[in-house]
C-alpha positions, 0 to 999 in steps of 0.5 A: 533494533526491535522498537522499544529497545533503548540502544546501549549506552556505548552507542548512545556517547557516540551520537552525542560526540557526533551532534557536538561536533557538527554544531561547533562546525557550524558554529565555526563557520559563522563566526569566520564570516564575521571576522574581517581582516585588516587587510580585507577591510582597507580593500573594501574601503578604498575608492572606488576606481574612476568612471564618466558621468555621461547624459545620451544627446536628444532630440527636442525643440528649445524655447525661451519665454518671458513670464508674466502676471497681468490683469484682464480688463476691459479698454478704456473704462468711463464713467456715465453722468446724465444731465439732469438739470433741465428736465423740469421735474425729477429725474427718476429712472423709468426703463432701460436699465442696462445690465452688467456686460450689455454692448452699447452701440451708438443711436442706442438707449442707454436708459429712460428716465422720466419716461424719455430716452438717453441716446448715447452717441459717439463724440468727446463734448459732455452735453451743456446745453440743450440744441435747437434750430439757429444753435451754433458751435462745435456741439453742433458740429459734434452732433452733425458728424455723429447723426451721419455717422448714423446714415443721418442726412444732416445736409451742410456738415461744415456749418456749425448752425443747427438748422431745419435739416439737423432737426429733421434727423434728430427727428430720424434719430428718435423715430429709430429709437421708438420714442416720440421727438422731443416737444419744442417750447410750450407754446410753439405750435399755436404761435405757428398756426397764428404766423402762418395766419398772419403771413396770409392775410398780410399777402391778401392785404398786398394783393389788394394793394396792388390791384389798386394801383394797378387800377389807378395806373390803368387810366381811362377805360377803353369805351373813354378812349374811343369817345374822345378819338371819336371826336377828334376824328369828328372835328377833324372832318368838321374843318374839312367840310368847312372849307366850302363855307368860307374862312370863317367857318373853317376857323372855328371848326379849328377851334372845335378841334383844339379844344376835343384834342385837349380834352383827349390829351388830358384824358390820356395824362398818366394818373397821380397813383402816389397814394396807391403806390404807398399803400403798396408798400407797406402791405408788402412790408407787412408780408415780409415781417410776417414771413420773418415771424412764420420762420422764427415760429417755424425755428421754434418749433422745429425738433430740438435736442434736450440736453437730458436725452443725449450722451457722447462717448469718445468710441462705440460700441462699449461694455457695460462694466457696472451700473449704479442705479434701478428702476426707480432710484433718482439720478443724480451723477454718475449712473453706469460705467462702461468700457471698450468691448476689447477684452485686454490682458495688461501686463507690467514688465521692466524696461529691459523686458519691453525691449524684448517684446516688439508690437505683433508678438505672440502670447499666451495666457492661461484661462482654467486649464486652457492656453489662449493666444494673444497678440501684444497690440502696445507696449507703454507707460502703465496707467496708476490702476489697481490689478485685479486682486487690488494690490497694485501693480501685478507681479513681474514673473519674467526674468531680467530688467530690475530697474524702477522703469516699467512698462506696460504690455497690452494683450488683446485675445486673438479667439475667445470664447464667451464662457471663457470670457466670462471667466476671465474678467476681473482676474488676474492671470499668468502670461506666457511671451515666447521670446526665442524657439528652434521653431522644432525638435533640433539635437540637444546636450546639456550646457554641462557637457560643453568646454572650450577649446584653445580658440574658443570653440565649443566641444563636447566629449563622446563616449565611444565605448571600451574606455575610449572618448573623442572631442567633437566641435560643435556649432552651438545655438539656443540655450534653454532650460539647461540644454544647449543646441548643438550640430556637428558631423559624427554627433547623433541622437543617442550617443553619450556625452561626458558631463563629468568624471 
């Protein structure tokens, strides 16, 4: 038909007759997609038919840890007071100051006060009184077996005197502290120059003593002696010659020659040196009160050990934890605290728990994102201190136990480092113990897949496939998180066990 023609109006009914019918067909066909039958729509409810919940065996390590919250703290914390009372004047800080984390190792200076120092040293005696020569007690003993812990030569440790050889190694002590040993009493050094003065002439007094009477008993000077020997020999030729010249004359040379050996005889008598002898004796009296003198002079003189310049810690080396003074302030009490270099993680568990939790154990505590390993050195009775965030006992994170009896478990890092270190401090952290393992990756079902058997066994059922199972015994082992170990001939990593239907 040209364009433009109108086609007649016969034709034009039929195009419309045409639509009609194809849009009741269409409309039909939707509306028969809509309606459901009884029948189809109690088949579409019904259940669907019955099938196995299965989970594939895997292979992994199991383990069982114990879970806790512990405080990290340095061992032993102690308080520091300084004696101050006899210092003669006021007790300011000088120097020294240590700060916040210093290690205190035995021989050191803990701090200067009035411009001397206060050497710490290992022992468990507070100072109470100040130590000179002739002191004696177990102070003194404590002082001896600290100074040779230091190399010290002390000389007799099992005397509890303080002698010359304690005070010379105190001397020691502070040459290697780079201080000046202490003063003795005022006073001491003159009256030890004025011993030893007197000492001296009290010996040169005795020595003059003892000249005079070696004098005295020396008698008669040799010349002396050999005059009167020569006049007895003398007289004793005179009888001789006389003989010739008759009785008479012999006798009296015999008279001449007694009385020559009288006179020798009395010459050569022992001298009375009673005086002498006494004089003697009181010199040496005097030399030997003199010499008591010098040594006491030399006691007092000698280096003591001022009460205010020594601190005694049960063990060294330490950590300083805090300090309550500065350059400056007075002292007066307690100036620092320290504790033991050791960092430890304490840990409370229940009574059941510890039993668990042998010395030697193996644990690990979490620093930042970092797990660091420990080893439990203790386990015992907490001590009443606050945990880190002060509010008391820290929290039991593991399982089991309940029961009012706690006990502490004592942590000590086995590698740290200082930055880690640092960060710990103070805090309170979370302590993995690992209790039981695999110790690697073993065959592994969930602890749903297993039943028992008439006698006790243990199985698990296999899905082989094409609606067929079959029931494999198996040997069982650790139970953790939910997953049990098991082995048996046939089972392996892959194959499908049935945990429900």
């Amino acid at each position: 038909m040209p364009p433009g023609v109108r086609p007649p109006r016969a034709n034009r009914t039929i195009v419309v007759v045409a639509a009609t019918a194809v849009a009741s067909l269409a409309a039909g066909i939707g509306v028969s997609n809509l309606v459901i039958s009884p029948a189809q729509r109690a088949a579409e409810a019904a259940p669907p038919e019955a099938g196995l919940i299965t989970v594939p065996v895997e292979e992994r390590e199991l383990s069982t840890d114990l879970t806790l919250r512990g405080d990290a703290l340095y061992d032993d914390p102690v308080s520091v007071a300084l004696e101050t009372t006899d210092m003669g004047g006021p007790a300011i800080v000088t120097g020294q100051v240590p700060e916040v984390g210093d290690l205190v190792e035995a021989g050191q200076v803990i701090m200067e006060v009035a411009g001397r120092p206060v050497i710490v040293l290992p022992g468990e005696l507070p100072v109470y009184r100040t130590l000179r020569v002739g002191s004696s007690g177990p102070d003194v003993t404590q002082l001896k077996d600290a100074l040779h812990s230091l190399g010290l030569g002390v000389g007799n440790r099992d005397s509890d005197v303080f002698d010359a050889a304690t005070s010379a190694a105190v001397d020691a002590l502070y040459q290697e502290a780079g201080y000046a040993s202490p003063v003795a009493e005022e006073g001491a050094g003159e009256a030890l120059t004025a011993a030893r003065e007197g000492l001296r002439m009290a010996e040169e007094a005795y020595a003059q003593a003892q000249a005079e009477v070696d004098r005295a008993a020396g008698g008669l000077p040799r010349s002396e002696r050999l005059r009167l020997d020569t006049a007895v020999a003398r007289a004793e030729r005179a009888v001789q010659l006389a003989a010739p010249e008759g009785a008479e004359a012999v006798t009296q040379a015999r008279e001449e020659l007694a009385v020559v050996r009288a006179e020798r005889e009395e010459a050569l008598t022992a001298p009375d040196t009673s005086a002498e002898r006494s004089a003697r004796d009181a010199a040496a009296t005097a030399v030997e009160d003199a010499a008591r003198a010098l040594a006491e002079a030399r006691n007092t003189a000698m280096t003591p050990l001022p009460a205010a310049e020594v601190v005694y810690v049960d063990t060294l080396p330490r950590r300083v934890d805090s300090v309550m003074v500065r350059r400056g302030d007075t002292v007066s009490g307690e100036a620092l605290t320290i504790s033991g270099a050791t960092l430890q993680v304490l840990a409370s568990v229940s009574d059941a728990d510890a039993a668990l939790v042998p010395e030697g154990t193996t644990a690990y505590f979490t620093v930042g994102e970092e797990e660091i390993e420990a080893t439990v050195t203790e386990t015992r009775t907490p001590s009443a201190r606050p945990t880190a965030d002060g509010e008391g006992d820290g929290e039991d994170g593991g399982g089991g136990g309940g029961g009012g009896d706690r006990h502490e478990l004592v942590l000590v890092p086995v590698e740290i480092t200082e930055e880690q270190r640092a960060e710990i401090v103070g805090s309170n952290v979370r302590v993995t113990v690992p209790l039981e393992s695999t110790g690697g990756e073993v065959l592994v079902v969930p602890v749903a897949a297993l039943t028992a058997g008439a006698g006790g066994e243990s199985r698990v059922e296999v899905d082989r496939g094409g609606e067929r199972t079959e029931i494999v015994v198996v040997e069982t082992g650790l139970t953790a998180d939910g997953y049990v170990e098991v082995s048996a001939e046939g089972l392996a990593v892959g194959d499908l066990v049935v945990v429900g239907r």
